[in-house]
C-alpha positions as CSV (number, residue, x, y, z in Angstrom):
1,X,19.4,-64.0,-37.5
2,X,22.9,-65.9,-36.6
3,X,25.0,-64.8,-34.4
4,X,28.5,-65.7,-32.8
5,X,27.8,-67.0,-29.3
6,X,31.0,-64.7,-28.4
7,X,29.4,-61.9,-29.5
8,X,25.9,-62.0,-27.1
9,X,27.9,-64.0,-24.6
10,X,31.4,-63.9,-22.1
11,X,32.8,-67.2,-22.2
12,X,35.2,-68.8,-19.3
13,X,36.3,-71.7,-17.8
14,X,34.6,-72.6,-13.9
15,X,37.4,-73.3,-11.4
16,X,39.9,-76.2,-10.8
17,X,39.2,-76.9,-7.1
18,X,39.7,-80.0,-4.6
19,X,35.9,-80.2,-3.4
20,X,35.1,-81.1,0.1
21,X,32.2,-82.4,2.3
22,X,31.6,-79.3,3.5
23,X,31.8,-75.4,2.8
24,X,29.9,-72.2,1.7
25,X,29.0,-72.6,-1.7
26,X,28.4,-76.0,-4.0
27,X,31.5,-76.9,-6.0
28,X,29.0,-78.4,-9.4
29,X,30.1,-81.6,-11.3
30,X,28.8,-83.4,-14.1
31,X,27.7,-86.2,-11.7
32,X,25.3,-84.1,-10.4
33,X,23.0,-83.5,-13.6
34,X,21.3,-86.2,-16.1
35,X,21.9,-85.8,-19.4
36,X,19.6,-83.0,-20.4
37,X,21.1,-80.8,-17.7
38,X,18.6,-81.4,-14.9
39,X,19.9,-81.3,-11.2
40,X,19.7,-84.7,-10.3
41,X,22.2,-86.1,-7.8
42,X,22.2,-85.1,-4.0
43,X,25.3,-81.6,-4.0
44,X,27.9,-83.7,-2.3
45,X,30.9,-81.4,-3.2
46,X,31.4,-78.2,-1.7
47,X,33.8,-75.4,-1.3
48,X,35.2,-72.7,1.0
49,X,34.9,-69.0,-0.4
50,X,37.6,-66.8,-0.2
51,X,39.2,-64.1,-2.4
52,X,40.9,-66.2,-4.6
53,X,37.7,-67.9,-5.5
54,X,34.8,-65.4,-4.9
55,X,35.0,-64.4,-8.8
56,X,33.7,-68.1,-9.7
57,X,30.5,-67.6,-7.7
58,X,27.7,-67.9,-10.4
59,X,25.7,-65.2,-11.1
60,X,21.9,-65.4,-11.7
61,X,21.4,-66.4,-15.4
62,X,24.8,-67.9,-15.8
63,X,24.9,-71.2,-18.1
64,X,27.1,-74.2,-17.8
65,X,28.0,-76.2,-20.4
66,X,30.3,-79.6,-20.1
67,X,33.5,-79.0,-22.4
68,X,35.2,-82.3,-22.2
69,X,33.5,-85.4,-22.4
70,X,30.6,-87.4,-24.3
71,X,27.6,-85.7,-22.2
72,X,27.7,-81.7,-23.5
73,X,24.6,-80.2,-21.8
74,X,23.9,-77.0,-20.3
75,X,22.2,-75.7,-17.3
76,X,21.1,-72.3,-16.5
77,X,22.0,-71.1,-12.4
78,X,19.3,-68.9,-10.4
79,X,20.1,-67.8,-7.6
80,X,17.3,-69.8,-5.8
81,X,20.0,-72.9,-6.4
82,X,22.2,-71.1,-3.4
83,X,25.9,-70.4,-3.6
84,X,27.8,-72.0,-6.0
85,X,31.0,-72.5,-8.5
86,X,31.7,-74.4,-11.5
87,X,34.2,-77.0,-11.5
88,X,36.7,-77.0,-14.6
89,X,35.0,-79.2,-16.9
90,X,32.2,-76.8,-17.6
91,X,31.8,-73.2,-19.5
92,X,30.7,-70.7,-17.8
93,X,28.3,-68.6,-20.1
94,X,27.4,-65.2,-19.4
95,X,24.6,-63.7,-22.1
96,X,24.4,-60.8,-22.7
97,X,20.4,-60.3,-21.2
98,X,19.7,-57.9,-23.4
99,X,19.7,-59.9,-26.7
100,X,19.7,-63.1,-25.1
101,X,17.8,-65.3,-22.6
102,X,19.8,-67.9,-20.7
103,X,16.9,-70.5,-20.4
104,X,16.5,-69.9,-23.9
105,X,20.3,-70.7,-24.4
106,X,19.8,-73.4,-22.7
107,X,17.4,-75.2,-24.3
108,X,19.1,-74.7,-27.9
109,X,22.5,-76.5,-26.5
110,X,20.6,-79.1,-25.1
111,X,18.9,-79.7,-28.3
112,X,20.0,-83.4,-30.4
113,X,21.6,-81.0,-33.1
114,X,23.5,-78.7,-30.9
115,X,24.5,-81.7,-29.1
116,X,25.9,-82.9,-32.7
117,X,27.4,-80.5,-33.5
118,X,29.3,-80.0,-29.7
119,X,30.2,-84.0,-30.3
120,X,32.4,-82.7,-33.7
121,X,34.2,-80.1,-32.2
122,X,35.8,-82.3,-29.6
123,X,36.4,-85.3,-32.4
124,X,39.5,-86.7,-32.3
125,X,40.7,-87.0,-28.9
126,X,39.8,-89.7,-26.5
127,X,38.3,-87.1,-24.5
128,X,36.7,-85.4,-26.2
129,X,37.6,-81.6,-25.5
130,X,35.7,-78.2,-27.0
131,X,37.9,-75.2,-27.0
132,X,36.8,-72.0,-26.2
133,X,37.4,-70.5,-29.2
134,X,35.1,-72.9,-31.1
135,X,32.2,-72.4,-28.9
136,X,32.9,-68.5,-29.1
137,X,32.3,-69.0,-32.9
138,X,29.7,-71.4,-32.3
139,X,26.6,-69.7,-34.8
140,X,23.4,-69.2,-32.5
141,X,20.2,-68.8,-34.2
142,X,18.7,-65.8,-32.3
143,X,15.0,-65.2,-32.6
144,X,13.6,-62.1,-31.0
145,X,13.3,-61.9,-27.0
146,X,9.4,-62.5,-27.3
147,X,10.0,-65.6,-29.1
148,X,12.9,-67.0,-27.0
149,X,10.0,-66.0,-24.1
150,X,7.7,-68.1,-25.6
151,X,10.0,-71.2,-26.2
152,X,11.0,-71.2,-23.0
153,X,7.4,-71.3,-22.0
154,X,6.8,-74.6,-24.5
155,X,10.4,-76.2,-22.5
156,X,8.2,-75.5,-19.2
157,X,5.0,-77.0,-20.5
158,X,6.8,-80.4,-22.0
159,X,8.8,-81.0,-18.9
160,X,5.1,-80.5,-17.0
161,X,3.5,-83.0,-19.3
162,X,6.7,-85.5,-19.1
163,X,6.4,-85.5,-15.1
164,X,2.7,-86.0,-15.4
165,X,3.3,-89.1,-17.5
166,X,5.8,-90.8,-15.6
167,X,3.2,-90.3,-13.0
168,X,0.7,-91.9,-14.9
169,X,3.0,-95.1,-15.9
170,X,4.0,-95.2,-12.3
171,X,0.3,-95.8,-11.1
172,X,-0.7,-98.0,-14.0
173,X,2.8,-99.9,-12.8
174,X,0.8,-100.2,-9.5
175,X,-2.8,-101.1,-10.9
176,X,-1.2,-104.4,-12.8
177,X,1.1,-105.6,-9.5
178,X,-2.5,-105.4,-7.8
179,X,-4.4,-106.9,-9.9
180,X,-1.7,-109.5,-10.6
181,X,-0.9,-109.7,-6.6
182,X,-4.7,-109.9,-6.2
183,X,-4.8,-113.3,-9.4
184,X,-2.0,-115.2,-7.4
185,X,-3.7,-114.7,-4.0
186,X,-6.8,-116.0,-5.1
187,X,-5.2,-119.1,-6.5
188,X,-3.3,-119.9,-3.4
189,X,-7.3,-119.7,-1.7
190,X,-8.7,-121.8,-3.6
């Protein structure tokens, strides 16, 4: 069943803030995620809380998504993450739990083909920039919440089984410099 992402979802913009070094809550940029949304970079930027910004905090199950620019992906907030606000150049999505599951959001805008299709919408500028209004129409494919369960569970096992085999290519790295260290010592010996 397609649905309007506006009608499962509250759409609004994060906050346009000076960061600083320090503060109460992380003030989230693009530079601090890799292109398929994972928290990468060291939170560097912060912010102060007070009333005129407490209604950015992000709430558990929140998704970001980069409006402007060539790098569209989206990242779901937990709470675990701390205290934190959006900075302007993301969406801030709120699903609607009940028909939705954020992870499961999630994973269908980080998709190749979302990604696509997020690229038209901002054609034409040199930055490119997604309006609200197109993402609100934006037509989401919305299997049942067992199903969104379960492909959430498949996103969990890939990631596990892509962290194992960077692992593995790290230690064969580490066999061949060993065995090739090992080669060129035993030449200098003899």
């Amino acid at each position: 069943m397609k649905i309007k992402l506006g009608n499962i979802a509250k759409l609004q913009f994060g906050l346009y803030s000076k960061p600083t070094e320090q503060g109460n809550a992380a003030y989230l940029q693009v530079k601090h995620f890799d292109d398929w949304g994972n928290q990468t970079n060291q939170i560097d930027s912060f912010i102060q809380i007070d009333q005129k910004n407490e209604s950015h905090l992000l709430e558990e199950g929140d998704i970001l998504l980069v409006g402007k620019g060539m790098r569209n992906f989206a990242w779901t907030y937990h709470k675990s993450f701390g205290p934190a606000i959006a900075s302007s150049i993301f969406f801030v999505i709120k699903p609607d739990r009940t028909k939705a599951i954020p992870d499961f959001l999630t994973t269908l805008f980080n998709m190749p083909q979302t990604q696509a299709h997020f690229q038209t919408l901002g054609a034409g500028s040199s930055i490119p920039s997604m309006r609200k209004s197109e993402l609100e129409a934006f037509a989401v494919k919305l299997p049942s919440l067992e199903l969104q369960e379960k492909t959430i569970a498949i996103k969990q096992l890939h990631y596990k089984d892509m962290n194992l085999s960077r692992q593995i290519i790290s230690e064969k790295q580490k066999v061949y410099q060993a065995i090739i260290k090992n080669i060129i010592h035993q030449k200098h010996e003899e």
